[in-house]
C-alpha positions as a Markdown table, in Angstrom:
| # | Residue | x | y | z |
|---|---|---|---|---|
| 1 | Unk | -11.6 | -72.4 | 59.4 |
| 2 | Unk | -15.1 | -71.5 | 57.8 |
| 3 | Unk | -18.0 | -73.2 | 58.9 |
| 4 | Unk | -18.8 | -76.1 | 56.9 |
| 5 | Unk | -15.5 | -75.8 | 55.3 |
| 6 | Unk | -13.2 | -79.2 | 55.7 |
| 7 | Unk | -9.4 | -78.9 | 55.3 |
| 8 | Unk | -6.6 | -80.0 | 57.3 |
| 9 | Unk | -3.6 | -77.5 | 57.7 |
| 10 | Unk | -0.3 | -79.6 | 57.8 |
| 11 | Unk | 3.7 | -79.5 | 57.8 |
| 12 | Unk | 4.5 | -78.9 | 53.9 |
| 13 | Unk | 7.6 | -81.7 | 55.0 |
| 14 | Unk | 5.3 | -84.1 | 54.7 |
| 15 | Unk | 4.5 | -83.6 | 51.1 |
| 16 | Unk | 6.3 | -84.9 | 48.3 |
| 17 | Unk | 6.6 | -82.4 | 45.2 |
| 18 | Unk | 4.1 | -84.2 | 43.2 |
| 19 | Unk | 1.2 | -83.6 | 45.1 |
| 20 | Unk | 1.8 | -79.6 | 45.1 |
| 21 | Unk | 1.9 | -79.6 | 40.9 |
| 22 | Unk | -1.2 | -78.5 | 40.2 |
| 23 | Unk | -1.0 | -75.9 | 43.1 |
| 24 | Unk | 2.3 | -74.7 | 41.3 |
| 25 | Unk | 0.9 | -74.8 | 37.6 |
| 26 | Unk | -2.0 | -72.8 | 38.8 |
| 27 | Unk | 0.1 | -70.2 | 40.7 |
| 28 | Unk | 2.5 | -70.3 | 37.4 |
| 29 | Unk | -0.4 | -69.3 | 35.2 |
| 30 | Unk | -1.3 | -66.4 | 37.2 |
| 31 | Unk | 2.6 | -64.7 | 37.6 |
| 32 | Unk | 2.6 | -64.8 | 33.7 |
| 33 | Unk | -1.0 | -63.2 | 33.6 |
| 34 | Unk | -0.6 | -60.7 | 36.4 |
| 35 | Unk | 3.5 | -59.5 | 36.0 |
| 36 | Unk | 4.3 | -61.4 | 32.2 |
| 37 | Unk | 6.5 | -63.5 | 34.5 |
| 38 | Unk | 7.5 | -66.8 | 33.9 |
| 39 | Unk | 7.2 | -69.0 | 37.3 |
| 40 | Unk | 8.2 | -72.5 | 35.6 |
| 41 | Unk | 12.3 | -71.8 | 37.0 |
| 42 | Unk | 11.2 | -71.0 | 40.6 |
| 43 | Unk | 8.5 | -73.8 | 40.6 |
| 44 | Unk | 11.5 | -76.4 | 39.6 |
| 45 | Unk | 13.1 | -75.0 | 42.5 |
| 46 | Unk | 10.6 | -75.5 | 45.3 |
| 47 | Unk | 9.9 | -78.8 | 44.3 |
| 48 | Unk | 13.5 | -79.5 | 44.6 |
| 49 | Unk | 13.7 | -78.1 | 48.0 |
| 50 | Unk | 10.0 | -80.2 | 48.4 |
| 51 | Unk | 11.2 | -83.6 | 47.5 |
| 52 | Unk | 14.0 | -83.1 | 50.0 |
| 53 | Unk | 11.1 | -83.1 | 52.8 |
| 54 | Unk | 13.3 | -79.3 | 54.6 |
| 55 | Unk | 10.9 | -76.9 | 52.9 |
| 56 | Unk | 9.3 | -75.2 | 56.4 |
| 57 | Unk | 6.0 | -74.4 | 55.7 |
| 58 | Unk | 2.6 | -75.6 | 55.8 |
| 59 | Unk | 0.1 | -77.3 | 53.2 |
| 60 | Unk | -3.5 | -77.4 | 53.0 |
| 61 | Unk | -5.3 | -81.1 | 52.3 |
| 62 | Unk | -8.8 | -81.0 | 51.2 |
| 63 | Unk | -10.2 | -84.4 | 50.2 |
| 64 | Unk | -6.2 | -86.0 | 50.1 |
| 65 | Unk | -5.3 | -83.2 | 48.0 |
| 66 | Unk | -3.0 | -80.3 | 48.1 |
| 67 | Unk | -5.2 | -77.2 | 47.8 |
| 68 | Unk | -2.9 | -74.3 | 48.8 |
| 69 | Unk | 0.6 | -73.6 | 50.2 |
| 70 | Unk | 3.1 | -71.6 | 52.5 |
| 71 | Unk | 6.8 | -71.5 | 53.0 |
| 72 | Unk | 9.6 | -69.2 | 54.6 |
| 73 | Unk | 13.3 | -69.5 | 54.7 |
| 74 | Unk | 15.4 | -69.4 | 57.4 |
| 75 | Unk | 18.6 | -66.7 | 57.5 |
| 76 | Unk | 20.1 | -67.1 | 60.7 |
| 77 | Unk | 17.9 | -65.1 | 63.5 |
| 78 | Unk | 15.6 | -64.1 | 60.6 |
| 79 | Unk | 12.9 | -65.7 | 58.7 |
| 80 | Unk | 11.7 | -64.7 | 55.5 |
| 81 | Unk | 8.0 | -66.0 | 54.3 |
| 82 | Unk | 8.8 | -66.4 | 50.7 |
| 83 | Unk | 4.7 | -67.2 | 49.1 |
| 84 | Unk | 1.6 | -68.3 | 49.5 |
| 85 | Unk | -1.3 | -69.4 | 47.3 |
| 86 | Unk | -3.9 | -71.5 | 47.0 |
| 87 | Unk | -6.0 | -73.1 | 43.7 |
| 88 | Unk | -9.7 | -71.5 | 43.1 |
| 89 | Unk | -12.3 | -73.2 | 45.4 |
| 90 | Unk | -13.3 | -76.1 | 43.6 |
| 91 | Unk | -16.6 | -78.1 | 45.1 |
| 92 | Unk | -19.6 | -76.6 | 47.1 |
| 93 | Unk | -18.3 | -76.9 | 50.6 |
| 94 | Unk | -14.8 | -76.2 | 49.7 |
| 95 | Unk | -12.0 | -72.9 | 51.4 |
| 96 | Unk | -12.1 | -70.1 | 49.0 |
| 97 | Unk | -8.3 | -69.4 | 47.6 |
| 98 | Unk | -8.2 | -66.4 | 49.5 |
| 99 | Unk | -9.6 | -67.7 | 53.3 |
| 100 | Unk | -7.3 | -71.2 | 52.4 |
| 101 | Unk | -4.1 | -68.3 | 52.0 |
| 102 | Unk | -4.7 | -66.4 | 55.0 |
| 103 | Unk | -5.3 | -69.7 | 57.1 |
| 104 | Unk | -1.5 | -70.6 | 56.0 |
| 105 | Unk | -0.3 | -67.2 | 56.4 |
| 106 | Unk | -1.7 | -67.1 | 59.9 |
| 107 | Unk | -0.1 | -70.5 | 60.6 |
| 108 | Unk | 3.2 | -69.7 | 59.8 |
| 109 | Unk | 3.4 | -66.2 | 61.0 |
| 110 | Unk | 2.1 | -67.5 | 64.8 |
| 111 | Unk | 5.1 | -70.1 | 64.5 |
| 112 | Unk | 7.4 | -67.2 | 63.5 |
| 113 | Unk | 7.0 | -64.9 | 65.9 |
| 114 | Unk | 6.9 | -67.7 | 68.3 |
| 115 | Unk | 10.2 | -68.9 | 67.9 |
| 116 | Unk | 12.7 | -67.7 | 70.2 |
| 117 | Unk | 15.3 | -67.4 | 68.2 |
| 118 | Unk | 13.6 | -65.6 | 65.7 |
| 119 | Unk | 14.3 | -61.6 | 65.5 |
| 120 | Unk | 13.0 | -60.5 | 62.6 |
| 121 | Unk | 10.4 | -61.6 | 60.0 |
| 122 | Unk | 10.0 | -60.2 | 56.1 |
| 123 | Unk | 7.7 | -60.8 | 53.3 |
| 124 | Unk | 6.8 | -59.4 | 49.9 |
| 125 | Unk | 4.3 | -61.4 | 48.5 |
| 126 | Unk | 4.7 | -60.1 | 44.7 |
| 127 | Unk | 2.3 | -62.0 | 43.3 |
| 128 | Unk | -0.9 | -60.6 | 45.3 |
| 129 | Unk | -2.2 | -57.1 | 45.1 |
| 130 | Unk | -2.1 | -54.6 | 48.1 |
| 131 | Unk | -4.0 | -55.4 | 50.9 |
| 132 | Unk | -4.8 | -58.8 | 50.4 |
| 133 | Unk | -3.4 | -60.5 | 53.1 |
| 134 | Unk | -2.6 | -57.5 | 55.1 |
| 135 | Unk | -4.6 | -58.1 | 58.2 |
| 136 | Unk | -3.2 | -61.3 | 58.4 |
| 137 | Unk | 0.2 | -59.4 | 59.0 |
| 138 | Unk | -1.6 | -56.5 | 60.9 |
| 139 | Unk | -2.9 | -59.0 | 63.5 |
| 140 | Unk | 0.7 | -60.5 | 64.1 |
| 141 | Unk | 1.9 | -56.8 | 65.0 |
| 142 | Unk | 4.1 | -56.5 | 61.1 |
| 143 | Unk | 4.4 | -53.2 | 59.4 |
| 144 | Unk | 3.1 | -52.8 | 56.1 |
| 145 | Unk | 4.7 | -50.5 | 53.2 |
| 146 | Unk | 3.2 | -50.5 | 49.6 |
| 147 | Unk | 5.1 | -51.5 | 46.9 |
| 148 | Unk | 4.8 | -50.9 | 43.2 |
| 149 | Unk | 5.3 | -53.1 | 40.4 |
| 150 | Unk | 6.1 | -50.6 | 37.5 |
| 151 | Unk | 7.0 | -51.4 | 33.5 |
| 152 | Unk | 7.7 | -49.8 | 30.7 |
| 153 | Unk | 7.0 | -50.5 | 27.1 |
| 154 | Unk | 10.2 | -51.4 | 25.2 |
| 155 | Unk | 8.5 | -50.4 | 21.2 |
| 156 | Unk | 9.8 | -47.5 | 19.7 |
| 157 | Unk | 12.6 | -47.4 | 22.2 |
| 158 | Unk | 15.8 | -46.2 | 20.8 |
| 159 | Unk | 18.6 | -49.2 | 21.2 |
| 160 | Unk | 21.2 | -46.8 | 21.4 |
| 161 | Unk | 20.6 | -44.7 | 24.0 |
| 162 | Unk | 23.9 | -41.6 | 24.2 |
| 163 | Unk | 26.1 | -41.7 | 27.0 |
| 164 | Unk | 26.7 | -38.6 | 28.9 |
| 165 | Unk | 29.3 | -38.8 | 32.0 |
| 166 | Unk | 31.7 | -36.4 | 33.6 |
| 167 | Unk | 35.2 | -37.4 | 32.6 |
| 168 | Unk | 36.0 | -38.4 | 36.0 |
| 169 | Unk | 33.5 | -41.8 | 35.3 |
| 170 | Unk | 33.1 | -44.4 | 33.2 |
| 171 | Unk | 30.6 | -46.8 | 32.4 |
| 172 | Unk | 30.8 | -50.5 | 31.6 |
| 173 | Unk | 29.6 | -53.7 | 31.6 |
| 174 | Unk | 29.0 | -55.8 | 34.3 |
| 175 | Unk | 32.1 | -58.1 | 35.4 |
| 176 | Unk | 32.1 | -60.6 | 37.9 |
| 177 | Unk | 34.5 | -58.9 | 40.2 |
| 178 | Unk | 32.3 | -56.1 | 40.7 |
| 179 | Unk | 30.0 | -58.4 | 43.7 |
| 180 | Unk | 32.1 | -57.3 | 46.3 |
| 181 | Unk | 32.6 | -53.6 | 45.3 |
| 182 | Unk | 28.9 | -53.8 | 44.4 |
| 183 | Unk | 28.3 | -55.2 | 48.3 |
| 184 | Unk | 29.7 | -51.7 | 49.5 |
| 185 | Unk | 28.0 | -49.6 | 47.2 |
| 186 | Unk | 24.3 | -51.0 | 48.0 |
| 187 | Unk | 25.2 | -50.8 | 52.0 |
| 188 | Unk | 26.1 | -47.1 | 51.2 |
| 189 | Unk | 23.3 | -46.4 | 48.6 |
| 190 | Unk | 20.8 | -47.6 | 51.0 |
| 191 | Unk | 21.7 | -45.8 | 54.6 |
| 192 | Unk | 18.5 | -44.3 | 55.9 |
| 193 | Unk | 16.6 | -45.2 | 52.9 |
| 194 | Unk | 12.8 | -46.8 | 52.8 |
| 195 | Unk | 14.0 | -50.1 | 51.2 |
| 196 | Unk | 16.6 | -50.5 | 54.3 |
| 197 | Unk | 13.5 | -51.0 | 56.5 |
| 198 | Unk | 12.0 | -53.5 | 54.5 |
| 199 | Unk | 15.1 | -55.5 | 53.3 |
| 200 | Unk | 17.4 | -55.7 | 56.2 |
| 201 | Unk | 20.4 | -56.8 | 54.2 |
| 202 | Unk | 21.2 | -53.6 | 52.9 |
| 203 | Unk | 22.3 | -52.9 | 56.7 |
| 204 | Unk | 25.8 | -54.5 | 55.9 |
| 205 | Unk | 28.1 | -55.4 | 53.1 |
| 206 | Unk | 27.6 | -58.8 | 54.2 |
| 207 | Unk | 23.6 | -58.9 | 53.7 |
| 208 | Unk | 24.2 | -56.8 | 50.8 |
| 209 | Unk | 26.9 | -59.5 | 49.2 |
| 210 | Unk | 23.9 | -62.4 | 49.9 |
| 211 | Unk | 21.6 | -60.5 | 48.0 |
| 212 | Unk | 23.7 | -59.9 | 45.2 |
| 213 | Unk | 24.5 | -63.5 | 45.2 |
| 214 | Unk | 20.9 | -64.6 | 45.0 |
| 215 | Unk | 20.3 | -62.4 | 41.9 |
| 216 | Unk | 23.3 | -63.1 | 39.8 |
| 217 | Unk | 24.4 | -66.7 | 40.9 |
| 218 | Unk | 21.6 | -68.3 | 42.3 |
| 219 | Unk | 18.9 | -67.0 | 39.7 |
| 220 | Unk | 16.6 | -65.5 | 42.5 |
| 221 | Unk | 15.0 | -63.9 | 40.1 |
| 222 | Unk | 14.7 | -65.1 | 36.9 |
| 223 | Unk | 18.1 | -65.6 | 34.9 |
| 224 | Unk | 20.7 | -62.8 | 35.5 |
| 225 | Unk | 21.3 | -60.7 | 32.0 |
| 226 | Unk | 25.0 | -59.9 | 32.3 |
| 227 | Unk | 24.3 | -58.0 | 29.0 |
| 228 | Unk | 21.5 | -55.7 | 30.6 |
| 229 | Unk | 23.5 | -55.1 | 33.8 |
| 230 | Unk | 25.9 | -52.1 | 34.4 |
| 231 | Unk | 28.3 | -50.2 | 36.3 |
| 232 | Unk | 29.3 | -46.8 | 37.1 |
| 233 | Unk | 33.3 | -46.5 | 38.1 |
| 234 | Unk | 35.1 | -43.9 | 39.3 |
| 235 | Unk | 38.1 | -43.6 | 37.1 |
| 236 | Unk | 40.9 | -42.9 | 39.8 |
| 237 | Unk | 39.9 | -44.8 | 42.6 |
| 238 | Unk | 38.2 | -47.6 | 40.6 |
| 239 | Unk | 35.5 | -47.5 | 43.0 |
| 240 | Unk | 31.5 | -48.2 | 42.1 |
| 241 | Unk | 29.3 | -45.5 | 42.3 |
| 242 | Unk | 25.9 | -46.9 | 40.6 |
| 243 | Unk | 25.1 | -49.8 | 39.1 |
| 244 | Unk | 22.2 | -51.4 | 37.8 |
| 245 | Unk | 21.2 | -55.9 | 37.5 |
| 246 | Unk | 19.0 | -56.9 | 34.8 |
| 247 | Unk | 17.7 | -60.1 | 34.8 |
| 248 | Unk | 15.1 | -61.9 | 32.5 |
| 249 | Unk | 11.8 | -63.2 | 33.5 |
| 250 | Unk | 10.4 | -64.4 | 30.8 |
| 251 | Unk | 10.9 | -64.8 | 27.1 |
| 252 | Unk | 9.2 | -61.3 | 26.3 |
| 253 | Unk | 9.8 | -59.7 | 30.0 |
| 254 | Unk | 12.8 | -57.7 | 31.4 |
| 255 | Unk | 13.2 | -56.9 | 35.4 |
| 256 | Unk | 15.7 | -54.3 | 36.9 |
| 257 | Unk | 16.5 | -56.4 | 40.2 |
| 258 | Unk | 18.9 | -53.5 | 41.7 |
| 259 | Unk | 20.0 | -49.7 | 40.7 |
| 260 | Unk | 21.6 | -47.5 | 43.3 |
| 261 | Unk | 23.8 | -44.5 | 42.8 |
| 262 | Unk | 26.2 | -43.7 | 46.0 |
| 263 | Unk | 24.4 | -40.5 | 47.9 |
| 264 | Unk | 28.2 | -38.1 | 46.4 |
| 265 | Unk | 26.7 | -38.7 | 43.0 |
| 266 | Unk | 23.1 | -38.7 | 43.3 |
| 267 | Unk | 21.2 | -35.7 | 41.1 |
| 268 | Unk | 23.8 | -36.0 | 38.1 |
| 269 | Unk | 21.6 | -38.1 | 35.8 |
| 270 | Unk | 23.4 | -41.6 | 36.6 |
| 271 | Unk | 20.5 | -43.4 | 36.9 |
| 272 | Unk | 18.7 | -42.5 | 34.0 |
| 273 | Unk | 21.4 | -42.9 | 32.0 |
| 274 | Unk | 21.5 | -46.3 | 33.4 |
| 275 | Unk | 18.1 | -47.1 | 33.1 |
| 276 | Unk | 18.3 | -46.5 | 29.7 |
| 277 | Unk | 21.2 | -48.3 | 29.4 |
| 278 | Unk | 20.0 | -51.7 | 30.5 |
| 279 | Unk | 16.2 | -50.9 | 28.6 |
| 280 | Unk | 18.5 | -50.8 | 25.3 |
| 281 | Unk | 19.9 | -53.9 | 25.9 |
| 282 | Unk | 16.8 | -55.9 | 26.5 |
| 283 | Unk | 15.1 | -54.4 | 23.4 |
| 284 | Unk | 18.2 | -55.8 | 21.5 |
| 285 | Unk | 17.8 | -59.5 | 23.1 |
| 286 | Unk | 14.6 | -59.1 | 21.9 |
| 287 | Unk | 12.4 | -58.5 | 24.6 |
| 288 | Unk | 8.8 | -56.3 | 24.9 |
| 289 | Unk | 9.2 | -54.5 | 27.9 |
| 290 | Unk | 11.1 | -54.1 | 31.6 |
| 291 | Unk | 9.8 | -54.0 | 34.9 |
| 292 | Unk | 10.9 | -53.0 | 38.5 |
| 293 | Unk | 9.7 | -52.5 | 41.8 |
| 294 | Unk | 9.5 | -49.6 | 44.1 |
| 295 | Unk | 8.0 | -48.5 | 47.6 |
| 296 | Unk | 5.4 | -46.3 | 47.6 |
| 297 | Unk | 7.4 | -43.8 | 50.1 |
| 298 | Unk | 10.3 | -43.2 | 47.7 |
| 299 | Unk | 9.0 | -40.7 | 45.9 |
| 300 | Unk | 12.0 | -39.3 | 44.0 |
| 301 | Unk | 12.6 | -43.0 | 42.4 |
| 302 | Unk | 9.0 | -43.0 | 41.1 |
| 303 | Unk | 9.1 | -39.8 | 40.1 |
| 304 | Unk | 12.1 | -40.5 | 37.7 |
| 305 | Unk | 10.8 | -43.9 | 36.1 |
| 306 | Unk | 7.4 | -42.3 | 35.7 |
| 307 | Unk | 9.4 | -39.5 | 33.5 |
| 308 | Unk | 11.3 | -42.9 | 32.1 |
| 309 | Unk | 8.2 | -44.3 | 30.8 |
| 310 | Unk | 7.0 | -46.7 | 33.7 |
| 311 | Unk | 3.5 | -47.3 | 34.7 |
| 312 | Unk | 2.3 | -48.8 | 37.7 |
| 313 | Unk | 0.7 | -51.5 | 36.9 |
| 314 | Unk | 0.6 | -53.4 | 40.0 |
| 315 | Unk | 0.7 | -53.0 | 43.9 |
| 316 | Unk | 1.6 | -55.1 | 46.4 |
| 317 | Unk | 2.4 | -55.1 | 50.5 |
| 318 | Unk | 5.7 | -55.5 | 51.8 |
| 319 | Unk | 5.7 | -56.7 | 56.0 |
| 320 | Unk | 8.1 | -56.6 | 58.5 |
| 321 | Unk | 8.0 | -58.1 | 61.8 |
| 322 | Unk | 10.8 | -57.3 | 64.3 |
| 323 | Unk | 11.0 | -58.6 | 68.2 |
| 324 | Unk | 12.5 | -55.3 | 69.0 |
| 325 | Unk | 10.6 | -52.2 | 68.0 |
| 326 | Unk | 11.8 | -51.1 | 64.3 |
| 327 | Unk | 13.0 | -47.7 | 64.2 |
């Protein structure tokens, strides 16, 4: 805490969702001004999770108001901080957003690594740019990998992109029995790749299978776009071998949540095909442009969505905290 600088760092289960509002509005206004995303869908769900007082986190009081918050989520022996953020300093006298966010982080992160029964810890704090809060994670012992936040401009896009496939695949539309062949495909797709170090779920069909859920059931991020999603089959053993999720995040805004292509059919022009695919069918639902993230040490990937059209116009930090060295 700053010198001359009075706030109180509490449990966020003491705080009913009304008194984080204008802490969520203000976070809102900068995801659609940053990323064109729109936060209103995951703010109805904190304070959900906020009113039933099992949120783990902390808050920041300044002058019997709510200033700034952080929270994680719990999955089994691993802990996930899932944001931060804190309004502008307000009053002379008052934290800055910045030195209010890293007081949180630092908070929560020392009762993370803390906890026995705590393994492993993950974050990817989207909304702030690279470096921000990275010595806050340094200091705990995490890793940090750079992420990019790329998107392409939808006008003057063709909406019917041609399809070219050997004979021995089709593509389709996305079904709801493809989750559990999808589950297999991402645990393959991902063996000894640089996302598997920073998202431990692609480790097993199981993780895989919970991450799938959260982005087509659960609306983990923004509302799943059936009609922007897509599969690769393999016509005689019906078996996925790419995909791709679309989902929409805000009226004018598109985001590929997942595209993988199995490592047997890589360099065969799957996933540009798809890409394209699931940019056509967010310019016909009327939307501007699509996004998608991707870490800095994958190379090939943004070396193909930079061809594609995609521009970086963001970075952000990715951490990883294990108990056991990471290898």
């Amino acid at each position: 805490m700053a010198s001359g600088v009075s706030y109180e760092i509490l449990d966020l289960r003491h705080f009913a969702a009304p008194l984080l509002r204008p802490v969520l509005e203000a976070e809102g206004a900068v995801w659609r001004e940053r990323l064109h995303w729109d936060y209103r869908g995951s703010a109805k769900l904190l304070m959900q999770y906020l009113d039933s007082h099992m949120l783990p986190g902390y808050a920041a009081l300044e002058s019997g108001q709510v200033t700034g918050y952080v929270f994680c989520v719990y999955e089994e022996s691993k802990a996930v901080v899932g944001d931060v953020f804190a309004l502008a300093a307000g009053e002379p006298g008052t934290g800055s957003a910045h030195e209010i966010e890293a007081t949180l982080l630092r908070h929560l992160v020392e009762l993370l690594v803390n906890t026995p029964h705590i393994e492993r810890v993950e974050s990817q704090l989207l909304l702030h740019p690279a470096g921000s809060h990275a010595a806050s994670f340094r200091d705990a012992g995490f890793h940090i990998y750079r992420r990019f936040f790329m998107v392409r401009a939808l006008r003057g896009f063709w909406s019917a992109p041609r399809v070219s496939l050997p004979s021995a695949l089709e593509l389709r539309g996305w079904r709801d029995e493809d989750l559990n062949p999808a589950g297999r495909l991402i645990c393959e797709a991902y063996r000894s790749h640089p996302d598997g170090v920073i998202n431990d779920q692609y480790h097993s069909v199981h993780g895989s299978l919970r991450f799938l859920q959260n982005i087509v059931r659960y609306a983990g991020c923004g509302t799943f776009s059936p009609q922007a999603s897509f599969v690769v089959v393999e016509r005689t053993t019906r078996e996925l071998v790419g995909l791709i999720l679309g989902s929409r995040v805000s009226p004018e805004s598109g985001h590929i949540t997942q595209i993988c292509v199995h490592p047997e059919y890589r360099r065969r022009g799957l996933a540009r095909m798809l890409l394209n695919q699931s940019a056509a069918s967010f310019l016909r639902q009327g939307l501007t442009e699509v996004s998608l993230t991707v870490t800095e040490a994958n190379a090939k990937a943004i070396d193909l969505y930079e061809a594609e059209g995609y521009e970086c116009t963001h970075v952000f930090d990715a951490a990883v905290w294990q108990r056991s060295p990471l290898g």
